[in-house]
C-alpha positions in Angstrom: 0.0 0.0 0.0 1.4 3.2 -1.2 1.1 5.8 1.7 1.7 8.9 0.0 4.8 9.9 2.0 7.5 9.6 -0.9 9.2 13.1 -0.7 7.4 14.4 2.5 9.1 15.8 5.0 8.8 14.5 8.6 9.8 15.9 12.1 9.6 13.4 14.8 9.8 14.9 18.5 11.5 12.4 20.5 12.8 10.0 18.1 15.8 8.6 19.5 14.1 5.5 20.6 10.6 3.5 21.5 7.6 4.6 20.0 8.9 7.6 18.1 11.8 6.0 16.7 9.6 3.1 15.7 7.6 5.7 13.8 10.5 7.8 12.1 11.8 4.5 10.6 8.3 3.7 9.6 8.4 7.3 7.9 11.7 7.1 6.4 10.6 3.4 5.0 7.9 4.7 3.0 9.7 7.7 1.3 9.7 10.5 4.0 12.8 12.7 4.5 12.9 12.4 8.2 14.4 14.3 11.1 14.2 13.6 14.4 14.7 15.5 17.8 15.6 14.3 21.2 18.4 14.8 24.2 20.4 12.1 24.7 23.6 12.4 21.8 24.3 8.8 22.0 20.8 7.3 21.7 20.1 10.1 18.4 23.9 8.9 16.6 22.1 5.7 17.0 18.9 6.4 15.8 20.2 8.1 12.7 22.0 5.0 11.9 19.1 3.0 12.4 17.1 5.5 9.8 20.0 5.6 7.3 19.6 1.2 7.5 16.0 2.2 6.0 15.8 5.2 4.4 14.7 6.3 1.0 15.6 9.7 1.9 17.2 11.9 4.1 17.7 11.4 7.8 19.2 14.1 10.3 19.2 13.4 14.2 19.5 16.9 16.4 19.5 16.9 20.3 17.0 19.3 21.4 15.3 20.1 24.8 11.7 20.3 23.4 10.7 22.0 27.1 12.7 25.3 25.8 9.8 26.2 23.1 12.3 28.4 21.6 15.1 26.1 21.1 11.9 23.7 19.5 11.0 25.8 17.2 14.1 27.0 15.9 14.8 23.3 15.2 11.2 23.3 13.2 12.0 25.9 11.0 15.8 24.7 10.5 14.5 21.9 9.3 12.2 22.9 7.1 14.9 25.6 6.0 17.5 22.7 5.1 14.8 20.3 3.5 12.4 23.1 1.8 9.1 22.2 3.7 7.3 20.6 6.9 4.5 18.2 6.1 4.1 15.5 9.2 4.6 16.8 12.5 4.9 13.9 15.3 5.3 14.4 18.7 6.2 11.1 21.1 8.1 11.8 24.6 8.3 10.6 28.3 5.4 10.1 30.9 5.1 12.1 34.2 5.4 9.7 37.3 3.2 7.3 38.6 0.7 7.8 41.4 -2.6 8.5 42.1 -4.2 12.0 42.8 -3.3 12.7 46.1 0.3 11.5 45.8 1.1 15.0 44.4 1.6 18.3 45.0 0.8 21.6 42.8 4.1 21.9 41.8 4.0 18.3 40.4 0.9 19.3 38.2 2.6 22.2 37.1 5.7 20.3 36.2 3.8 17.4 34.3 1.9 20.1 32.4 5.3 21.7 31.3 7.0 18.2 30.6 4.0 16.9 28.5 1.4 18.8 27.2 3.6 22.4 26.4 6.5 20.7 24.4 3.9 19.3 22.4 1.7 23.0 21.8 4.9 24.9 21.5 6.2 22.3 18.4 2.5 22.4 17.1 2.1 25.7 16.7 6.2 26.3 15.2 5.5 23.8 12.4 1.9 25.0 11.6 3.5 28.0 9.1 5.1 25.5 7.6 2.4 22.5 6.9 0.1 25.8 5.7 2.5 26.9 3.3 2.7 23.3 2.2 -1.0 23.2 1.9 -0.7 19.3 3.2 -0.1 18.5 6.8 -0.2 16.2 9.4 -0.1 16.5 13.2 0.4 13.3 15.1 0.4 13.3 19.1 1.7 9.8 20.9 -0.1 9.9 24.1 -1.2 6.9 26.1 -4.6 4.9 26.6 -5.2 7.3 29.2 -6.2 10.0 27.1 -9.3 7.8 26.8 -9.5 5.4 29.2 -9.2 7.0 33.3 -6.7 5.0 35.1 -6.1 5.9 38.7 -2.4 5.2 39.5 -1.7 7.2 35.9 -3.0 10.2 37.2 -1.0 13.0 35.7 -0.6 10.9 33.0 -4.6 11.2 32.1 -4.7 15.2 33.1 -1.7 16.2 30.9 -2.6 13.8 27.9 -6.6 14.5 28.8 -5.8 17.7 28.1 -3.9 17.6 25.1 -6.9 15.8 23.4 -8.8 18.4 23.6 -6.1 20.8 22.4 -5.9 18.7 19.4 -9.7 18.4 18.5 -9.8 22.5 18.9 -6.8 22.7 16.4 -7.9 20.4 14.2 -10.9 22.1 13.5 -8.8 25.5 12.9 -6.5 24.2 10.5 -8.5 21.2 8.6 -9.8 23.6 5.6 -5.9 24.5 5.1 -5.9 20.6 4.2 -4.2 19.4 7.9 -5.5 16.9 10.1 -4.7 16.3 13.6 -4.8 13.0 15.7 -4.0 11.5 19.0 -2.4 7.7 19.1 -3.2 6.4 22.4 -1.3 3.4 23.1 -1.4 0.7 26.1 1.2 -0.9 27.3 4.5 -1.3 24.7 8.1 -2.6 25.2 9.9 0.1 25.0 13.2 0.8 26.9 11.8 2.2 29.9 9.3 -0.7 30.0 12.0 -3.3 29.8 14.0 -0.6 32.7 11.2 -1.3 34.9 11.0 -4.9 34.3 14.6 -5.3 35.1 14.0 -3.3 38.4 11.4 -5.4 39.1 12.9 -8.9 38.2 15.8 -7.7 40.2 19.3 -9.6 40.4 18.1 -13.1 39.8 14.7 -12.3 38.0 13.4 -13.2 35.1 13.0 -10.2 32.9 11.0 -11.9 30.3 8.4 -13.3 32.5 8.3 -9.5 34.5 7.2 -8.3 31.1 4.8 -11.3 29.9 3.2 -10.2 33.3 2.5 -6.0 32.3 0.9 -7.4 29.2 -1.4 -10.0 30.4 -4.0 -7.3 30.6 -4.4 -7.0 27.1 -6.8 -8.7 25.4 -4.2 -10.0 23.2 -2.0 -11.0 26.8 1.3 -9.0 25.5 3.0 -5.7 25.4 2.5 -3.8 22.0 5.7 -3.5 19.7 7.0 -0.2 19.1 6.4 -0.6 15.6 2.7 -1.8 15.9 2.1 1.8 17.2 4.2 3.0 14.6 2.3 1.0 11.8 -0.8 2.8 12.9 1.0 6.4 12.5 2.3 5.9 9.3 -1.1 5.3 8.1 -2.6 8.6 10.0 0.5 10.4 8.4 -0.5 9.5 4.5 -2.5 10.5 1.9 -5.1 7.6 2.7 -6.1 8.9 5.7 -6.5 12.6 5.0 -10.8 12.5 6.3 -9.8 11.0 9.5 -9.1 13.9 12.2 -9.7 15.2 15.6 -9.7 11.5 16.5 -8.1 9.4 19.5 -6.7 6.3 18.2 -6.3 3.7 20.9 -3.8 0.6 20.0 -4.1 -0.9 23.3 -4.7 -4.5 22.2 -8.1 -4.4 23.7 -7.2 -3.5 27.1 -9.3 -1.0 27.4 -12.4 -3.7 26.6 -11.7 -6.3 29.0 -12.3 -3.8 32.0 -10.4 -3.6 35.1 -8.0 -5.8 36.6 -9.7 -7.6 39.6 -7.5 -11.0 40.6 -9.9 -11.9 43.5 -12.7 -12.1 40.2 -10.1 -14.5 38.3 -11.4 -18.6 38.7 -15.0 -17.8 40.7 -18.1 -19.4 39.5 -20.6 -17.1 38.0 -23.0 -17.4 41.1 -20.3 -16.4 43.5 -21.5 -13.2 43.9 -25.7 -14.2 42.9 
């Protein structure tokens, strides 16, 4: 299936590994020039040799703190400067910590706000000059299932991504007539390299970091952790020509998580008159 991407030109915030980098290669593999953002040197130098493995086009890898919205968007418009136009905007990053409500304090609001939702804004609105002078654009947010689904211990997770839903329904219904759309992914539970951090924690010395990870995906309805590039599958397609009627949506991959309802072990094995 042809996407449409041959010759686009696509910025991916926080590329340097997981999800994002899953969806630059994805990009790069169907035509796009690509360039990707993130922090760590080391993890980008990889990256871009992981792009260059796949690419039809042209890859460049730039560390940039995407919380300074000025050293964002001058990376926005140097990369459309260097490659002659923006078309596909995607913006994948890090998760605010784990807890419920009252495990925080203002300040940690504030700072999840800052570390989630306004990178993501700030980029937005730097490459939406350029995707309107392209007359073609696409906006892609990676959130999490909570953006759709509430999950208590993932409390600032659900505000900050909760909240940048609805900053991506109002902009897509500014900018869809200058032929843009705008979507939210919303994935469950993937490997990625903080997921397999975690496992390891867990697991400890003499775990098993397989079985730690088998475990965070037997909620699925599928009973496994997404691949990065399952997510990314579903980007590419929101990113191309075939899918320029589909906007303002939230896209859950969650492998059915979010249908199989809440994990209650002390329901698991009991006969259906148990509670009659």
């Amino acid at each position: 299936m042809d996407l449409g991407l041959t010759g686009r030109v696509a910025l991916v915030a926080g590329g340097s590994s997981g999800i994002g980098l899953a969806c630059a290669k994805e990009f790069a593999a169907e035509g796009a020039h690509v360039a990707i953002c993130g922090r760590d040197p080391d993890r980008l130098a990889a990256a871009e040799r992981e792009l260059a493995g796949v690419a039809k086009g042209r890859v460049s890898a730039t560390a940039v703190d995407v919380t300074d919205t000025d050293a964002a968007r001058r990376w926005v418009d140097r990369v459309a400067a260097d490659l002659g136009a923006a078309h596909v905007l995607l913006v994948s990053g890090g998760s605010p910590p784990i807890g419920p409500a009252t495990l925080f304090e203002t300040a940690d609001y504030r700072a999840a706000v800052d570390r989630v939702l306004l990178p993501a804004v700030g980029l937005a609105l730097a490459a939406l000059p350029h995707l309107r002078a392209a007359g073609w654009g696409r906006l892609l947010f990676v959130a999490s299932e909570t953006a759709a689904v509430p999950i208590a211990p993932l409390l600032l997770s659900g505000v900050t991504r909760a909240a940048l839903v609805r900053f991506a329904q109002g902009l897509a219904v500014d900018v869809g007539r200058d032929g843009i759309t705008v979507n939210v992914l919303a994935p469950g539970s993937v490997r990625t390299p903080p997921m397999e951090r975690a496992a390891a924690r867990l697991a400890g010395d003499d775990g098993d970091v397989e079985q730690q990870l088998a475990a965070m995906g037997h909620h699925s309805a599928l009973g496994r952790l997404a691949r990065p590039e399952e997510v990314a599958a579903v980007a590419a397609f929101l990113a191309g020509e075939r899918a320029s009627f589909v906007t303002a949506g939230v896209h859950l991959v969650d492998g059915g998580a979010s249908a199989t309802g809440p994990d209650l072990p002390h329901l698991t094995g009991v006969r259906k008159d148990t509670y009659a």
